[in-house]
N, C-alpha and C positions, 0 to 999 in steps of 0.2 A: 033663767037668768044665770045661772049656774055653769051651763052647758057654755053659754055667750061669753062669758068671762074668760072662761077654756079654751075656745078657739081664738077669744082676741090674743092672748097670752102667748101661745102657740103661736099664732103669725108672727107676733115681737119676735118671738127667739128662731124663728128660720126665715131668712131673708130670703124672697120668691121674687122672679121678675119672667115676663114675658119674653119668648123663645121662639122663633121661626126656624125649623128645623126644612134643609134644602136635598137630604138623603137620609136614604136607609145602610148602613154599611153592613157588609157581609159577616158581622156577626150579628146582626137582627137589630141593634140598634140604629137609635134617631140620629142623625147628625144635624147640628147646627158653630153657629159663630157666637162667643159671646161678646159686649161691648167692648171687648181690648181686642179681638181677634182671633183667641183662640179656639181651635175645633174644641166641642164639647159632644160628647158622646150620651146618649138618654137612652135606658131602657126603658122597652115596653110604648116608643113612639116610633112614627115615622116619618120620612121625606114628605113633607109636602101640608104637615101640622103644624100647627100654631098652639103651643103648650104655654102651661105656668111651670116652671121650674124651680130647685132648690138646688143649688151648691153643693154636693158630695165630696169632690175632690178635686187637685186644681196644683198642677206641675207648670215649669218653666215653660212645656212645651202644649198641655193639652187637659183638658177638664173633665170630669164627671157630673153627671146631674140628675137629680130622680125626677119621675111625672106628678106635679103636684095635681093637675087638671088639666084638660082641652078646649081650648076655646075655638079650633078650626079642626074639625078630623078629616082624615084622610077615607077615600073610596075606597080603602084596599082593607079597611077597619073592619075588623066582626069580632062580634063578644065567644071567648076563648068559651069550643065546645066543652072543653074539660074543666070540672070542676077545681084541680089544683093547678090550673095551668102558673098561676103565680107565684108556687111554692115549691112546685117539682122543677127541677135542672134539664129536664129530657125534653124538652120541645122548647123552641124561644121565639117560634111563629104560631104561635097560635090564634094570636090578635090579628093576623092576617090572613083573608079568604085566600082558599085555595088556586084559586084562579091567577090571584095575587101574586103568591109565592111565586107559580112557575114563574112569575113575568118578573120578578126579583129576581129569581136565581138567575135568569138569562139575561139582565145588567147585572150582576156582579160577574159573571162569566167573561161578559167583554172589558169591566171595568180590572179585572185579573188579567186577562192580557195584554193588557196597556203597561197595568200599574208595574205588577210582579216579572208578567214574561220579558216586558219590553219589547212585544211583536211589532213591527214594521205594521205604519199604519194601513199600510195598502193588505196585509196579510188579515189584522184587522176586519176591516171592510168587507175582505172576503168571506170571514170568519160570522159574521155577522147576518150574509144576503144567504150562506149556506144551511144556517144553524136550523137545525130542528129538535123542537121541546115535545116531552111526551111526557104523561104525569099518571103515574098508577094510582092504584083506588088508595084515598086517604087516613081511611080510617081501619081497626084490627088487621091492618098489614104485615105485622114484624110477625115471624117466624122462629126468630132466635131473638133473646136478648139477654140482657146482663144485671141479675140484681144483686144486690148488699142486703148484709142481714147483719143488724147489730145487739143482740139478741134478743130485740123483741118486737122489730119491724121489718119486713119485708120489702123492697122498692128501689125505689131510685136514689140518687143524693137530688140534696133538696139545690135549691139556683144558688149559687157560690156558697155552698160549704161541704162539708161533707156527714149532717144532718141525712137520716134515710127518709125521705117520704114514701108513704103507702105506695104502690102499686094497682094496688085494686080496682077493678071497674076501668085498665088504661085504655085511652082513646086508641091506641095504633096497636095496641098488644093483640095476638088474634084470640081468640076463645078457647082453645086447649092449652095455650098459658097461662090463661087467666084462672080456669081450673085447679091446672099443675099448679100457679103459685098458691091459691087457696090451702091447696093438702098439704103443700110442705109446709108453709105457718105453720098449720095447727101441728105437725110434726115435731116442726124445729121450735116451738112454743111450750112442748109434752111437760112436763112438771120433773122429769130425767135431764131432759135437756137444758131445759133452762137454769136445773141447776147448775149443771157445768158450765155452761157460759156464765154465769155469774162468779162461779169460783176461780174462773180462768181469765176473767177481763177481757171479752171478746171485744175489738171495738171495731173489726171488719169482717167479713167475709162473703167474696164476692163467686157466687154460683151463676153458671150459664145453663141456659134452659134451650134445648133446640126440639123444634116439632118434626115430628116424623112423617114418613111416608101415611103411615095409618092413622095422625092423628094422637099418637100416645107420644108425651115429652118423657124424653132424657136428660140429664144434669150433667154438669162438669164442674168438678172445683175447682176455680181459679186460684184464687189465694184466701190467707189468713192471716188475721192479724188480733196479737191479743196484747194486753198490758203487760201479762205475770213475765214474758219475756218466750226467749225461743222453746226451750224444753217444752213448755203448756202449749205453743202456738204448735209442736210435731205430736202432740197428745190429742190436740182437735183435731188436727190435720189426718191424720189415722182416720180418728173414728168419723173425718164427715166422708172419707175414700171410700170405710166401709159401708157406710150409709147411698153414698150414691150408686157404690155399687149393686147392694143390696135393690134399691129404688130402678134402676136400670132394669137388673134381669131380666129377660127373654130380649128383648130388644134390642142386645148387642148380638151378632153372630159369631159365631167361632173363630172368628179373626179379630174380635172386638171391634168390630164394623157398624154404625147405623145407615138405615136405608132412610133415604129423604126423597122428595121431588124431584124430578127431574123430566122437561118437557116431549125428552126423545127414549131415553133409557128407560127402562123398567127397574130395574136393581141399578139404582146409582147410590157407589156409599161414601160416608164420608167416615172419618173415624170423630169421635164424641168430643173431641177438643180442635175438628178441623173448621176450617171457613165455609159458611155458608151464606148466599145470597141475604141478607136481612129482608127484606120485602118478596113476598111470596109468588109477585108476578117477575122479577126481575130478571131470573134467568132466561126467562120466555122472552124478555124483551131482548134483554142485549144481545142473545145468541141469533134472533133476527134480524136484529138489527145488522151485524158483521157479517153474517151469511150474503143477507141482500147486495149492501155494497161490496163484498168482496168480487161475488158472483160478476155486477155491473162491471167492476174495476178492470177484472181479468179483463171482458170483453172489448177492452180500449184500444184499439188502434196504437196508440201510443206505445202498451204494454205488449204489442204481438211477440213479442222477443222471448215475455214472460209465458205466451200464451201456448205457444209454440216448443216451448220445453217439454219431454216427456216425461221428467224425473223432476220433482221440487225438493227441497230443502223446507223447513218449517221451526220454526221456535216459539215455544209458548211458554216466556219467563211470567216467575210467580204463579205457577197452573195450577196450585190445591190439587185437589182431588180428580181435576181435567172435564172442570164444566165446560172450557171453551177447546179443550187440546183438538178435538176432531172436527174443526171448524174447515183446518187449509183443507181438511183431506176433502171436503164436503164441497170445498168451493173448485178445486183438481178436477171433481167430475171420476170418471169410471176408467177416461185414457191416460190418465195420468197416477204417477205412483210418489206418492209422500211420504220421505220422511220426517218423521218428528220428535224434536227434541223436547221436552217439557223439563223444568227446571224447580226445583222448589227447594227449601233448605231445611225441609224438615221430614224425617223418613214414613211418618205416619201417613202425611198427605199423599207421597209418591207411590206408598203400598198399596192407597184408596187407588189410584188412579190406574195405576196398574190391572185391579179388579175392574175397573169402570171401563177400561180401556185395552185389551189385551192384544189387539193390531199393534197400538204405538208402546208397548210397557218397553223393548228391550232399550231403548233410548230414553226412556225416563228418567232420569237422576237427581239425586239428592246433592246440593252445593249450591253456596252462597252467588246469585246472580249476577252482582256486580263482576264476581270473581269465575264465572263463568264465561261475561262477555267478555274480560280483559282478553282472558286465556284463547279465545274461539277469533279472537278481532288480529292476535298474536300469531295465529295459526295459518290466518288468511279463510278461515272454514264459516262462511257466514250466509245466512237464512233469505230464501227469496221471498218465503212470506214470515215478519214478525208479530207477535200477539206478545204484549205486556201488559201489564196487570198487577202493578206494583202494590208496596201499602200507601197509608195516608203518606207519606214521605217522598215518596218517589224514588227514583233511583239515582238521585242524583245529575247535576250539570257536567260535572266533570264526564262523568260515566256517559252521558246521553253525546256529551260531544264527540269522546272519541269512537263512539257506536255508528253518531252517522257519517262523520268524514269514513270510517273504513266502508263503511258499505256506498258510498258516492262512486269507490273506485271499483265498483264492478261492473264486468262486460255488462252483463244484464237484468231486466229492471227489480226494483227490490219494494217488498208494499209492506207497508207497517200499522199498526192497527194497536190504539191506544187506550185502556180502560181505566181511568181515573175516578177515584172515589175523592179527590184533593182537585178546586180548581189551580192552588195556586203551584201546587209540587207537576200540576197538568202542564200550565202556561211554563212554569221554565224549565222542563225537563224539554218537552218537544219545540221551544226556539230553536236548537242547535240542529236541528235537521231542519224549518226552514231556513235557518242560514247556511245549512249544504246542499240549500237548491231543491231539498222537497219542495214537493207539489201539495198541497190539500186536498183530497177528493169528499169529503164530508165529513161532519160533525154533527152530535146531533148531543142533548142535553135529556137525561132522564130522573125527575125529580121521584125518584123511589123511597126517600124520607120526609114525608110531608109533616110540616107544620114542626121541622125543625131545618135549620138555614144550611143542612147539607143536600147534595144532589153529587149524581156520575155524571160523566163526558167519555164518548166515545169519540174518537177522532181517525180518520184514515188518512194514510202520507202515501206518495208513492214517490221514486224516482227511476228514470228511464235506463240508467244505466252507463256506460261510457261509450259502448258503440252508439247509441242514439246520437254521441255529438255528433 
Protein backbone atom coordinates (compact mmCIF):
# COMPACT_ATOMS: atom_id res chain seq x y z
CA UNK A 1 0.00 0.00 0.00
CA UNK A 2 2.79 1.98 0.81
CA UNK A 3 4.69 1.58 -2.37
CA UNK A 4 1.01 2.69 -4.18
CA UNK A 5 0.75 5.64 -2.35
CA UNK A 6 4.36 6.68 -3.74
CA UNK A 7 3.80 6.28 -7.12
CA UNK A 8 0.20 7.94 -7.12
CA UNK A 9 2.07 10.89 -5.32
CA UNK A 10 4.79 10.96 -7.89
CA UNK A 11 2.39 11.01 -10.94
CA UNK A 12 0.59 14.26 -9.06
CA UNK A 13 3.70 16.12 -9.09
CA UNK A 14 5.17 15.41 -12.78
CA UNK A 15 2.66 16.06 -15.22
CA UNK A 16 3.16 13.12 -18.24
CA UNK A 17 1.33 13.10 -21.45
CA UNK A 18 1.46 11.00 -24.59
CA UNK A 19 4.25 11.75 -27.42
CA UNK A 20 4.60 10.67 -31.02
CA UNK A 21 7.87 11.13 -31.76
CA UNK A 22 8.37 11.52 -35.99
CA UNK A 23 12.55 11.47 -35.93
CA UNK A 24 15.67 10.86 -34.54
CA UNK A 25 18.04 14.01 -34.73
CA UNK A 26 21.57 13.83 -35.12
CA UNK A 27 22.32 14.11 -31.81
CA UNK A 28 20.70 10.50 -30.99
CA UNK A 29 17.53 12.07 -29.64
CA UNK A 30 13.57 11.53 -30.22
CA UNK A 31 11.94 14.31 -32.01
CA UNK A 32 8.46 15.14 -31.66
CA UNK A 33 5.71 18.18 -31.48
CA UNK A 34 4.10 19.01 -28.44
CA UNK A 35 0.27 20.22 -28.29
CA UNK A 36 1.24 24.23 -28.90
CA UNK A 37 3.69 23.02 -31.69
CA UNK A 38 6.83 23.04 -30.49
CA UNK A 39 9.87 20.73 -31.46
CA UNK A 40 10.58 18.75 -28.18
CA UNK A 41 13.66 16.91 -28.19
CA UNK A 42 13.75 13.18 -25.87
CA UNK A 43 16.43 11.34 -24.87
CA UNK A 44 17.00 7.98 -25.16
CA UNK A 45 13.77 7.64 -27.86
CA UNK A 46 13.33 7.45 -31.24
CA UNK A 47 11.48 8.49 -34.71
CA UNK A 48 8.87 6.46 -35.08
CA UNK A 49 7.74 5.77 -30.99
CA UNK A 50 5.10 6.47 -29.18
CA UNK A 51 6.43 7.44 -25.56
CA UNK A 52 4.93 8.93 -22.15
CA UNK A 53 6.81 12.02 -21.43
CA UNK A 54 7.58 14.51 -18.72
CA UNK A 55 8.31 18.17 -19.17
CA UNK A 56 12.22 19.08 -18.54
CA UNK A 57 12.44 22.28 -20.22
CA UNK A 58 10.63 24.52 -22.46
CA UNK A 59 11.79 27.95 -24.24
CA UNK A 60 10.09 30.35 -26.64
CA UNK A 61 11.23 28.44 -29.21
CA UNK A 62 11.74 24.65 -28.28
CA UNK A 63 11.39 21.80 -25.47
CA UNK A 64 12.93 19.18 -23.56
CA UNK A 65 11.52 16.02 -22.34
CA UNK A 66 12.54 12.86 -20.54
CA UNK A 67 11.27 8.99 -21.48
CA UNK A 68 8.84 8.20 -18.79
CA UNK A 69 7.71 4.81 -20.74
CA UNK A 70 7.00 3.35 -24.33
CA UNK A 71 3.92 2.48 -25.44
CA UNK A 72 5.02 1.86 -29.27
CA UNK A 73 8.81 0.98 -29.82
CA UNK A 74 10.67 1.41 -32.69
CA UNK A 75 12.55 -1.73 -34.86
CA UNK A 76 15.66 0.06 -34.55
CA UNK A 77 15.34 -0.58 -30.42
CA UNK A 78 17.89 -3.13 -28.66
CA UNK A 79 18.56 -3.21 -24.80
CA UNK A 80 21.96 -1.07 -24.60
CA UNK A 81 24.81 -4.05 -24.51
CA UNK A 82 26.50 -2.03 -21.83
CA UNK A 83 25.83 -2.00 -18.59
CA UNK A 84 26.29 1.81 -18.02
CA UNK A 85 25.00 2.76 -21.20
CA UNK A 86 22.75 5.22 -19.23
CA UNK A 87 25.30 6.91 -17.01
CA UNK A 88 28.40 6.99 -19.10
CA UNK A 89 28.57 10.32 -21.77
CA UNK A 90 30.51 8.12 -24.35
CA UNK A 91 27.93 6.39 -26.53
CA UNK A 92 24.31 7.88 -27.02
CA UNK A 93 23.33 4.93 -29.41
CA UNK A 94 23.44 2.25 -27.79
CA UNK A 95 19.57 1.68 -27.54
CA UNK A 96 19.94 1.38 -31.23
CA UNK A 97 21.04 -1.96 -33.26
CA UNK A 98 23.86 -1.60 -35.24
CA UNK A 99 22.27 -2.20 -38.34
CA UNK A 100 20.28 0.76 -37.15
CA UNK A 101 22.80 3.29 -36.76
CA UNK A 102 24.36 3.00 -40.22
CA UNK A 103 20.89 3.66 -41.67
CA UNK A 104 20.65 6.73 -39.22
CA UNK A 105 23.92 8.15 -39.91
CA UNK A 106 23.16 7.99 -43.72
CA UNK A 107 19.63 10.24 -43.04
CA UNK A 108 21.30 12.58 -41.01
CA UNK A 109 24.16 12.74 -43.79
CA UNK A 110 21.44 13.82 -46.40
CA UNK A 111 19.35 15.59 -43.74
CA UNK A 112 22.95 17.71 -43.27
CA UNK A 113 23.11 18.58 -46.68
CA UNK A 114 19.96 19.99 -47.01
CA UNK A 115 19.69 21.60 -43.65
CA UNK A 116 23.47 22.87 -43.01
CA UNK A 117 25.16 22.79 -46.69
CA UNK A 118 22.27 24.12 -48.54
CA UNK A 119 23.31 21.54 -51.50
CA UNK A 120 21.14 22.04 -54.63
CA UNK A 121 18.51 19.56 -54.60
CA UNK A 122 19.60 17.82 -57.75
CA UNK A 123 23.34 17.54 -56.08
CA UNK A 124 21.40 16.01 -53.22
CA UNK A 125 19.88 13.34 -55.17
CA UNK A 126 22.97 12.59 -56.43
CA UNK A 127 24.50 12.51 -53.22
CA UNK A 128 22.10 10.09 -52.14
CA UNK A 129 21.83 7.29 -55.45
CA UNK A 130 26.05 7.45 -54.93
CA UNK A 131 26.38 7.01 -51.22
CA UNK A 132 28.10 4.16 -50.00
CA UNK A 133 27.82 2.96 -46.04
CA UNK A 134 30.47 0.55 -44.70
CA UNK A 135 30.32 -0.18 -40.86
CA UNK A 136 33.55 -1.55 -38.99
CA UNK A 137 33.25 -4.15 -36.31
CA UNK A 138 31.28 -2.54 -33.31
CA UNK A 139 32.48 -3.59 -30.40
CA UNK A 140 36.61 -3.20 -28.57
CA UNK A 141 37.20 -1.00 -31.60
CA UNK A 142 38.97 2.17 -30.15
CA UNK A 143 42.64 2.00 -30.11
CA UNK A 144 43.15 5.32 -28.49
CA UNK A 145 40.92 7.08 -26.14
CA UNK A 146 40.66 9.71 -23.56
CA UNK A 147 40.07 9.22 -19.78
CA UNK A 148 39.62 11.57 -16.67
CA UNK A 149 40.75 10.80 -13.53
CA UNK A 150 39.43 12.68 -10.46
CA UNK A 151 41.35 10.95 -7.95
CA UNK A 152 39.61 8.20 -7.38
CA UNK A 153 37.98 7.13 -10.77
CA UNK A 154 39.05 6.31 -13.82
CA UNK A 155 36.60 6.74 -17.13
CA UNK A 156 34.53 8.83 -18.84
CA UNK A 157 32.24 11.83 -17.90
CA UNK A 158 29.18 10.73 -16.94
CA UNK A 159 25.86 11.99 -19.88
CA UNK A 160 25.88 15.85 -19.07
CA UNK A 161 28.12 16.48 -16.31
CA UNK A 162 31.32 16.33 -15.72
CA UNK A 163 30.86 13.28 -12.95
CA UNK A 164 33.70 10.41 -14.14
CA UNK A 165 32.16 7.04 -14.65
CA UNK A 166 34.20 3.88 -14.57
CA UNK A 167 35.52 2.73 -17.63
CA UNK A 168 35.91 -0.74 -16.90
CA UNK A 169 34.69 -3.63 -18.79
CA UNK A 170 34.04 -0.58 -21.98
CA UNK A 171 32.01 -2.04 -24.83
CA UNK A 172 34.18 -0.26 -27.76
CA UNK A 173 37.51 0.07 -25.68
CA UNK A 174 39.86 -2.89 -27.14
CA UNK A 175 41.57 -5.14 -24.51
CA UNK A 176 45.06 -3.70 -24.08
CA UNK A 177 43.22 -0.57 -22.81
CA UNK A 178 41.17 -2.00 -20.75
CA UNK A 179 44.44 -3.76 -19.12
CA UNK A 180 46.46 -0.34 -19.28
CA UNK A 181 43.51 1.39 -17.60
CA UNK A 182 43.27 -1.40 -14.84
CA UNK A 183 47.28 -0.81 -13.87
CA UNK A 184 47.04 2.68 -13.93
CA UNK A 185 44.01 2.77 -11.21
CA UNK A 186 45.70 0.91 -8.92
CA UNK A 187 48.78 3.19 -9.60
CA UNK A 188 47.18 6.45 -9.57
CA UNK A 189 44.87 5.06 -6.45
CA UNK A 190 48.82 3.87 -4.50
CA UNK A 191 48.12 5.27 -0.90
CA UNK A 192 51.34 8.24 -2.36
CA UNK A 193 49.23 9.26 -4.76
CA UNK A 194 46.28 9.69 -3.44
CA UNK A 195 47.45 11.51 -0.94
CA UNK A 196 48.52 14.28 -3.23
CA UNK A 197 45.62 14.49 -5.03
CA UNK A 198 43.77 15.01 -2.12
CA UNK A 199 46.16 17.66 -0.64
CA UNK A 200 46.05 19.32 -4.12
CA UNK A 201 42.29 19.29 -5.00
CA UNK A 202 42.68 17.45 -8.13
CA UNK A 203 39.30 17.84 -9.93
CA UNK A 204 40.54 16.80 -13.54
CA UNK A 205 42.98 15.10 -15.32
CA UNK A 206 42.63 14.06 -18.61
CA UNK A 207 45.41 11.18 -19.93
CA UNK A 208 45.30 9.62 -23.39
CA UNK A 209 46.07 6.16 -23.90
CA UNK A 210 47.17 4.93 -27.38
CA UNK A 211 47.80 1.21 -28.31
CA UNK A 212 50.72 0.14 -30.06
CA UNK A 213 52.08 -1.65 -32.80
CA UNK A 214 52.77 -4.66 -30.13
CA UNK A 215 50.03 -4.29 -28.26
CA UNK A 216 51.71 -2.31 -25.07
CA UNK A 217 49.89 1.32 -24.39
CA UNK A 218 51.41 4.54 -23.98
CA UNK A 219 49.96 7.64 -22.02
CA UNK A 220 49.96 11.19 -22.84
CA UNK A 221 48.93 14.00 -20.41
CA UNK A 222 46.61 16.16 -21.62
CA UNK A 223 45.67 18.51 -18.97
CA UNK A 224 45.17 19.19 -15.21
CA UNK A 225 43.16 20.78 -13.20
CA UNK A 226 43.16 21.23 -9.45
CA UNK A 227 41.42 23.54 -6.76
CA UNK A 228 44.49 24.73 -4.74
CA UNK A 229 45.08 26.91 -7.91
CA UNK A 230 48.10 27.06 -10.63
CA UNK A 231 51.39 26.56 -8.60
CA UNK A 232 49.70 22.71 -7.25
CA UNK A 233 48.17 22.24 -10.81
CA UNK A 234 52.51 22.68 -12.31
CA UNK A 235 53.37 20.50 -9.05
CA UNK A 236 51.10 17.58 -10.44
CA UNK A 237 51.67 18.42 -13.68
CA UNK A 238 55.55 17.61 -13.16
CA UNK A 239 55.10 14.66 -11.34
CA UNK A 240 52.30 12.84 -13.81
CA UNK A 241 55.16 13.89 -16.90
CA UNK A 242 57.41 11.97 -14.89
CA UNK A 243 55.12 9.29 -14.30
CA UNK A 244 54.29 8.88 -17.85
CA UNK A 245 57.37 9.01 -18.65
CA UNK A 246 58.63 6.71 -16.47
CA UNK A 247 55.32 4.20 -17.68
CA UNK A 248 56.43 4.87 -21.47
CA UNK A 249 59.93 3.69 -21.41
CA UNK A 250 61.15 1.44 -24.00
CA UNK A 251 58.35 2.16 -26.32
CA UNK A 252 59.38 5.62 -27.35
CA UNK A 253 62.49 5.54 -29.72
CA UNK A 254 65.13 7.87 -29.73
CA UNK A 255 63.25 10.42 -31.39
CA UNK A 256 60.44 10.03 -28.98
CA UNK A 257 58.44 8.17 -31.71
CA UNK A 258 55.74 5.39 -31.18
CA UNK A 259 55.19 2.85 -33.62
CA UNK A 260 51.43 2.05 -34.36
CA UNK A 261 49.55 0.09 -37.17
CA UNK A 262 49.71 0.77 -40.21
CA UNK A 263 48.13 -1.36 -43.27
CA UNK A 264 51.24 -0.85 -45.81
CA UNK A 265 54.23 0.53 -43.56
CA UNK A 266 56.06 -1.43 -41.23
CA UNK A 267 57.55 1.24 -38.87
CA UNK A 268 54.88 3.89 -39.16
CA UNK A 269 55.31 6.47 -36.22
CA UNK A 270 53.39 8.78 -34.76
CA UNK A 271 54.84 10.91 -31.81
CA UNK A 272 52.70 10.19 -28.19
CA UNK A 273 50.43 13.35 -28.37
CA UNK A 274 49.86 12.75 -32.44
CA UNK A 275 46.42 11.67 -34.18
CA UNK A 276 45.67 8.42 -34.64
CA UNK A 277 42.78 6.68 -36.46
CA UNK A 278 40.34 5.90 -33.29
CA UNK A 279 39.03 2.67 -34.72
CA UNK A 280 41.49 -0.04 -35.52
CA UNK A 281 40.07 -0.92 -38.93
CA UNK A 282 39.89 2.69 -40.24
CA UNK A 283 42.99 3.37 -41.72
CA UNK A 284 42.61 0.18 -43.90
CA UNK A 285 39.34 1.49 -44.91
CA UNK A 286 39.64 4.85 -45.94
CA UNK A 287 43.22 4.54 -47.56
CA UNK A 288 41.08 1.96 -49.76
CA UNK A 289 38.79 3.44 -50.17
CA UNK A 290 40.76 6.80 -51.94
CA UNK A 291 43.08 4.67 -53.57
CA UNK A 292 40.22 2.85 -55.40
CA UNK A 293 38.32 5.96 -56.59
CA UNK A 294 41.15 7.83 -57.28
CA UNK A 295 42.70 5.14 -59.45
CA UNK A 296 38.83 4.94 -61.34
CA UNK A 297 38.92 8.72 -61.55
CA UNK A 298 42.32 9.32 -63.26
CA UNK A 299 41.07 6.67 -65.83
CA UNK A 300 38.15 9.12 -67.04
CA UNK A 301 37.94 10.26 -70.25
CA UNK A 302 37.05 13.41 -69.06
CA UNK A 303 40.33 13.69 -66.91
CA UNK A 304 42.80 12.67 -69.98
CA UNK A 305 44.38 16.22 -69.53
CA UNK A 306 44.90 15.05 -66.02
CA UNK A 307 46.03 11.78 -67.06
CA UNK A 308 48.26 12.71 -69.56
CA UNK A 309 50.57 14.88 -67.41
CA UNK A 310 53.80 13.42 -66.57
CA UNK A 311 54.61 15.68 -63.45
CA UNK A 312 51.58 16.18 -60.75
CA UNK A 313 51.36 18.45 -58.02
CA UNK A 314 49.77 16.88 -54.70
CA UNK A 315 48.53 18.39 -51.31
CA UNK A 316 47.63 16.79 -48.28
CA UNK A 317 46.40 19.49 -45.83
CA UNK A 318 45.89 18.42 -42.21
CA UNK A 319 48.46 15.03 -42.96
CA UNK A 320 49.53 14.16 -39.15
CA UNK A 321 51.84 11.85 -39.40
CA UNK A 322 51.07 11.08 -43.54
CA UNK A 323 48.58 8.14 -43.13
CA UNK A 324 47.07 9.36 -46.37
CA UNK A 325 50.27 11.66 -47.85
CA UNK A 326 51.42 8.75 -50.46
CA UNK A 327 48.07 8.10 -51.60
CA UNK A 328 48.50 10.67 -55.09
CA UNK A 329 51.89 9.04 -55.52
CA UNK A 330 50.04 5.63 -55.56
CA UNK A 331 47.38 6.55 -57.69
CA UNK A 332 50.41 8.46 -60.45
CA UNK A 333 51.31 4.98 -61.03
CA UNK A 334 55.38 4.35 -61.72
CA UNK A 335 55.17 7.03 -65.21
CA UNK A 336 54.33 9.73 -63.32
CA UNK A 337 56.42 11.83 -60.72
CA UNK A 338 54.62 13.59 -57.62
CA UNK A 339 55.15 16.04 -55.81
CA UNK A 340 53.81 16.56 -52.43
CA UNK A 341 53.16 19.01 -50.35
CA UNK A 342 51.72 17.84 -46.83
CA UNK A 343 50.74 20.53 -44.49
CA UNK A 344 50.20 20.32 -40.72
CA UNK A 345 50.66 22.96 -37.88
CA UNK A 346 52.23 21.27 -35.66
CA UNK A 347 56.17 20.14 -35.87
CA UNK A 348 55.89 16.95 -34.11
CA UNK A 349 53.44 15.38 -36.58
CA UNK A 350 55.64 16.75 -39.72
CA UNK A 351 58.89 15.12 -37.95
CA UNK A 352 56.50 11.71 -37.83
CA UNK A 353 55.80 12.00 -41.29
CA UNK A 354 59.03 12.75 -42.40
CA UNK A 355 60.26 9.29 -40.81
CA UNK A 356 57.07 7.66 -42.21
CA UNK A 357 57.77 9.18 -45.50
CA UNK A 358 61.20 10.15 -46.75
CA UNK A 359 60.38 10.41 -50.76
CA UNK A 360 57.78 13.24 -49.94
CA UNK A 361 59.58 14.86 -46.26
CA UNK A 362 61.62 17.90 -48.29
CA UNK A 363 57.98 19.54 -48.97
CA UNK A 364 56.56 18.77 -45.84
CA UNK A 365 55.95 21.63 -43.65
CA UNK A 366 54.91 22.87 -40.71
CA UNK A 367 51.92 26.07 -41.04
CA UNK A 368 48.58 26.95 -40.22
CA UNK A 369 46.48 25.50 -43.50
CA UNK A 370 44.04 28.10 -43.85
CA UNK A 371 47.14 30.32 -44.15
CA UNK A 372 48.77 28.06 -46.43
CA UNK A 373 45.99 27.90 -48.94
CA UNK A 374 45.53 31.83 -48.94
CA UNK A 375 49.45 32.16 -49.55
CA UNK A 376 49.73 29.05 -52.48
CA UNK A 377 45.99 30.42 -54.03
CA UNK A 378 48.01 34.12 -54.06
CA UNK A 379 50.93 32.59 -55.72
CA UNK A 380 48.81 30.91 -58.50
CA UNK A 381 50.97 27.44 -57.37
CA UNK A 382 47.96 25.09 -56.78
CA UNK A 383 47.46 21.08 -56.57
CA UNK A 384 46.21 18.64 -59.32
CA UNK A 385 45.32 16.32 -56.86
CA UNK A 386 43.98 17.58 -53.19
CA UNK A 387 43.66 15.43 -49.84
CA UNK A 388 42.11 17.32 -46.81
CA UNK A 389 41.56 16.08 -43.72
CA UNK A 390 40.48 18.91 -41.50
CA UNK A 391 39.51 18.81 -37.79
CA UNK A 392 35.75 18.50 -36.48
CA UNK A 393 35.67 22.28 -37.66
CA UNK A 394 36.57 22.25 -41.01
CA UNK A 395 38.36 24.73 -42.61
CA UNK A 396 36.04 26.97 -43.07
CA UNK A 397 33.41 28.72 -45.99
CA UNK A 398 35.20 31.46 -46.51
CA UNK A 399 38.54 29.49 -46.96
CA UNK A 400 36.82 26.50 -49.08
CA UNK A 401 35.30 29.21 -51.39
CA UNK A 402 38.30 31.09 -52.27
CA UNK A 403 40.21 27.44 -52.78
CA UNK A 404 37.80 26.42 -55.28
CA UNK A 405 37.10 29.35 -57.58
CA UNK A 406 41.11 29.62 -57.78
CA UNK A 407 41.49 26.22 -58.84
CA UNK A 408 38.17 26.40 -61.49
CA UNK A 409 40.80 28.73 -63.40
CA UNK A 410 43.12 26.04 -64.20
CA UNK A 411 44.03 24.80 -67.71
CA UNK A 412 43.75 21.47 -66.28
CA UNK A 413 41.65 19.07 -64.37
CA UNK A 414 41.93 19.26 -60.65
CA UNK A 415 40.56 16.12 -58.05
CA UNK A 416 39.85 16.85 -54.68
CA UNK A 417 39.29 14.17 -52.07
CA UNK A 418 37.43 14.98 -48.75
CA UNK A 419 37.87 13.41 -45.20
CA UNK A 420 35.33 14.54 -42.81
CA UNK A 421 35.01 13.35 -39.37
CA UNK A 422 31.98 16.43 -39.06
CA UNK A 423 28.95 15.94 -41.41
CA UNK A 424 28.02 19.36 -40.85
CA UNK A 425 31.58 21.42 -41.25
CA UNK A 426 31.51 18.38 -44.46
CA UNK A 427 28.24 19.76 -46.04
CA UNK A 428 29.37 23.40 -46.01
CA UNK A 429 32.90 23.40 -46.50
CA UNK A 430 32.53 21.41 -49.86
CA UNK A 431 29.09 23.50 -51.20
CA UNK A 432 31.57 26.06 -52.68
CA UNK A 433 33.12 23.92 -55.02
CA UNK A 434 29.94 22.52 -56.19
CA UNK A 435 28.85 25.81 -56.79
CA UNK A 436 32.33 26.33 -58.88
CA UNK A 437 31.00 23.60 -61.15
CA UNK A 438 32.70 20.56 -59.33
CA UNK A 439 31.64 17.35 -60.37
CA UNK A 440 31.04 14.52 -57.47
CA UNK A 441 32.66 11.37 -58.38
CA UNK A 442 31.77 9.53 -55.01
CA UNK A 443 30.93 9.49 -51.55
CA UNK A 444 30.88 6.94 -49.37
CA UNK A 445 29.83 7.11 -45.31
CA UNK A 446 32.16 4.95 -42.70
CA UNK A 447 30.53 4.40 -39.41
CA UNK A 448 33.98 3.81 -37.55
CA UNK A 449 32.15 5.02 -34.02
CA UNK A 450 29.54 2.78 -33.50
CA UNK A 451 26.81 3.01 -30.93
CA UNK A 452 27.78 6.78 -30.68
CA UNK A 453 25.98 9.37 -33.30
CA UNK A 454 29.46 10.08 -35.02
CA UNK A 455 30.59 8.56 -38.35
CA UNK A 456 33.40 9.96 -41.39
CA UNK A 457 32.51 10.85 -45.05
CA UNK A 458 34.80 10.50 -47.62
CA UNK A 459 33.90 12.51 -50.74
CA UNK A 460 35.72 13.00 -54.23
CA UNK A 461 35.17 16.33 -56.56
CA UNK A 462 36.85 16.70 -59.70
CA UNK A 463 36.75 19.54 -62.29
CA UNK A 464 37.87 19.38 -65.81
CA UNK A 465 39.69 22.34 -65.97
CA UNK A 466 39.40 25.56 -68.40
CA UNK A 467 40.69 23.96 -71.55
CA UNK A 468 37.77 21.32 -71.38
CA UNK A 469 35.42 24.40 -72.02
Amino acid sequence: MHNETHTQNLNRQVHTFELELHDTATDGRGVGRLANGKVVFVEGALGGEVITAALVHETSTMAEAKMVGISKKSDMRQKPPCRRAQSCGGCQLQHVTPSAQLTLKKQWLVQTLRRIGQWPVEQIQIAGRMLRCEQGITSRYRQRVRWHFNGTELGFFARKSHNVVSAEGCLIVSPPLDRARAELLARLTSPEMSQLFESTGLIDMQIEATVLKNETVTLWLKDVRCSAGNATEAKVRELMHNFVKQWNGPQLDNRGFIQINHPEIDHFSIAPQGFLQPHRDAMNLYRSEISKQLKALVRLPALAALSNKRTWTAWDLYCGAGAFSDLPAKAAGLTRQVTTWSVEGISPAINALKSNHPSIAPQATVDDVREFIAARVRANELPDILLCDPPRDGIGAPTARALANALTKRATPTVVVWIACDMASFARDTKPFLDAAFQMHSIALFDCFAHTMHAEVISIFWHPGTTAR
